[in-house]
C-alpha positions, 0 to 999 in steps of 0.5 A, spaced: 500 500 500 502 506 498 504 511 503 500 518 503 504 524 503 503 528 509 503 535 508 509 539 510 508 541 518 510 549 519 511 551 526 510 557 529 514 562 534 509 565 538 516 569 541 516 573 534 508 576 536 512 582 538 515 585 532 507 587 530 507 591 536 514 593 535 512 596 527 506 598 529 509 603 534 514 605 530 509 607 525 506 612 530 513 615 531 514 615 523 507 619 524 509 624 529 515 627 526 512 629 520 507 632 524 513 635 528 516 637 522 511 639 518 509 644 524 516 646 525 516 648 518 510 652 517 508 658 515 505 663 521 500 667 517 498 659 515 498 657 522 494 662 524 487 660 520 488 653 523 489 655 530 484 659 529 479 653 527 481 649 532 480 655 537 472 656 535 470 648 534 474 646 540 468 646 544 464 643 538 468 637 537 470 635 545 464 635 550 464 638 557 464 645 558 462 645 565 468 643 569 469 650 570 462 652 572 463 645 577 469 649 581 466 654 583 467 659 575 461 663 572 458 658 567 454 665 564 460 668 560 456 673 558 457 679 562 464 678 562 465 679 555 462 686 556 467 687 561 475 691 559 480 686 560 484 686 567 492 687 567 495 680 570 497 681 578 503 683 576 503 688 571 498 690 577 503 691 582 509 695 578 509 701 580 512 706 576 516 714 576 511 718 576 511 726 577 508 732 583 502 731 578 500 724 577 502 721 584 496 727 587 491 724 581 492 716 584 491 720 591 486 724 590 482 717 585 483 714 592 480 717 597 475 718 593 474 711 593 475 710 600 469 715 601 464 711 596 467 705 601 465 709 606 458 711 604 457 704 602 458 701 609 454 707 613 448 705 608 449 698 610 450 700 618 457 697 617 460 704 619 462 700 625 465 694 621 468 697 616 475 702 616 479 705 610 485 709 610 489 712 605 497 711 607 504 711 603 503 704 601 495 705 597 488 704 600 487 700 607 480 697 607 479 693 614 474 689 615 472 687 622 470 679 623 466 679 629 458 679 628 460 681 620 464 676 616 465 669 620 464 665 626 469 663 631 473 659 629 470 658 622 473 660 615 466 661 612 463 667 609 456 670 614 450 671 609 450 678 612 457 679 609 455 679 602 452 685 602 458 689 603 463 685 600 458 685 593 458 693 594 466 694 594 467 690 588 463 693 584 467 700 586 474 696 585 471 693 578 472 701 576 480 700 578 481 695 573 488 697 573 490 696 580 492 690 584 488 688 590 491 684 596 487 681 600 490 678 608 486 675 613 488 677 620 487 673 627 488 674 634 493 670 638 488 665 641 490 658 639 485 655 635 483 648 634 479 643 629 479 644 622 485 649 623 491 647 626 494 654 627 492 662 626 496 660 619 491 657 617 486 660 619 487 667 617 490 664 610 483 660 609 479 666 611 483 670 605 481 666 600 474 666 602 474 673 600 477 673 594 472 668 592 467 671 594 468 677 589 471 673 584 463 671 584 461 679 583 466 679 577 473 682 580 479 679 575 482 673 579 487 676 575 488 682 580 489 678 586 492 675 591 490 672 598 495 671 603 495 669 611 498 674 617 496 669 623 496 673 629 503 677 626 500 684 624 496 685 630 493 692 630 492 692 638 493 689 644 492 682 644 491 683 651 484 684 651 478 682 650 477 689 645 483 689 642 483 682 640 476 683 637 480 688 633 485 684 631 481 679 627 479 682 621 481 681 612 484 687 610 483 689 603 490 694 600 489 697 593 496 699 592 499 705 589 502 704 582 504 711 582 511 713 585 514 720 586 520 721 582 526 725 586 525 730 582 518 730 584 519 729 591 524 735 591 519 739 587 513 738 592 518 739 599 
C-alpha cells in the first residue's frame, strides 16, 4: 500500500508576536515627526487660520464645558465679555516714576474711593465694621470679623457679609488697573479643629474673600490672598477689645504711582 504524503508541518514562534507591536509603534513615531516637522516648518500667517479653527470648534468637537462652572467659575460668560480686560497681578503691582502731578491724581482717585467705601458701609450700618485709610503704601480697607464676616473659629463667609463685600467690588471693578491684596488677620488665641494654627486660619479666611468677589466679577487676575496669623496685630492682644480688633481681612489697593526725586524735591 502506498504511503500518503503528509503535508509539510510549519511551526510557529509565538516569541516573534512582538515585532507587530514593535512596527506598529514605530509607525506612530514615523507619524509624529512629520507632524513635528511639518509644524516646525510652517508658515505663521498659515498657522494662524488653523489655530484659529481649532480655537472656535474646540468646544464643538470635545464635550464638557462645565468643569469650570463645577469649581466654583461663572458658567454665564456673558457679562464678562462686556467687561475691559484686567492687567495680570503683576503688571498690577509695578509701580512706576511718576511726577508732583500724577502721584496727587492716584491720591486724590483714592480717597475718593475710600469715601464711596465709606458711604457704602454707613448705608449698610457697617460704619462700625468697616475702616479705610489712605497711607504711603495705597488704600487700607479693614474689615472687622466679629458679628460681620465669620464665626469663631470658622473660615466661612456670614450671609450678612455679602452685602458689603458685593458693594466694594463693584467700586474696585472701576480700578481695573490696580492690584488688590487681600490678608486675613487673627488674634493670638490658639485655635483648634479644622485649623491647626492662626496660619491657617487667617490664610483660609483670605481666600474666602477673594472668592467671594471673584463671584461679583473682580479679575482673579488682580489678586492675591495671603495669611498674617496673629503677626500684624493692630492692638493689644491683651484684651478682650483689642483682640476683637485684631481679627479682621484687610483689603490694600496699592499705589502704582511713585514720586520721582525730582518730584519729591519739587513738592518739599
Amino acid at each position: 500500500m502506498a504511503r500518503k504524503k503528509r503535508a509539510p508541518h510549519h511551526e510557529e514562534h509565538p516569541d516573534e508576536r512582538w515585532l507587530v507591536t514593535f512596527a506598529d509603534m514605530l509607525v506612530l513615531l514615523l507619524a509624529l515627526f512629520i507632524v513635528l516637522y511639518a509644524l516646525g516648518d510652517m508658515d505663521p500667517k498659515k498657522a494662524e487660520p488653523f489655530a484659529q479653527s481649532v480655537r472656535e470648534n474646540s468646544g464643538k468637537i470635545f464635550g464638557g464645558g462645565t468643569s469650570i462652572a463645577a469649581t466654583g467659575g461663572q458658567a454665564d460668560t456673558s457679562e464678562l465679555k462686556q467687561q475691559p480686560p484686567s492687567p495680570s497681578l503683576q503688571a498690577a503691582l509695578v509701580s512706576t516714576p511718576a511726577t508732583a502731578e500724577e502721584v496727587e491724581k492716584e491720591t486724590s482717585d483714592l480717597e475718593q474711593l475710600k469715601s464711596q467705601i465709606d458711604s457704602a458701609a454707613a448705608d449698610d450700618g457697617l460704619s462700625s465694621k468697616v475702616e479705610t485709610e489712605v497711607t504711603q503704601d495705597g488704600l487700607h480697607v479693614k474689615l472687622k470679623s466679629d458679628d460681620l464676616l465669620f464665626d469663631s473659629g470658622s473660615a466661612e463667609l456670614k450671609s450678612r457679609s455679602d452685602r458689603i463685600i458685593r458693594r466694594i467690588s463693584q467700586l474696585l471693578r472701576l480700578r481695573s488697573t490696580h492690584a488688590i491684596r487681600v490678608s486675613g488677620h487673627t488674634d493670638s488665641v490658639p485655635v483648634g479643629g479644622r485649623y491647626p494654627t492662626n496660619w491657617e486660619l487667617s490664610t483660609a479666611r483670605a481666600s474666602a474673600v477673594v472668592r467671594a468677589m471673584t463671584r461679583h466679577r473682580v479679575s482673579p487676575a488682580r489678586m492675591e490672598a495671603a495669611g498674617r496669623a496673629h503677626l500684624a496685630p493692630v492692638a493689644s492682644n491683651s484684651t478682650d477689645r483689642g483682640r476683637s480688633m485684631n481679627r479682621r481681612v484687610e483689603i490694600l489697593i496699592p499705589r502704582q504711582k511713585v514720586p520721582t526725586a525730582e518730584s519729591s524735591n519739587a513738592s518739599q
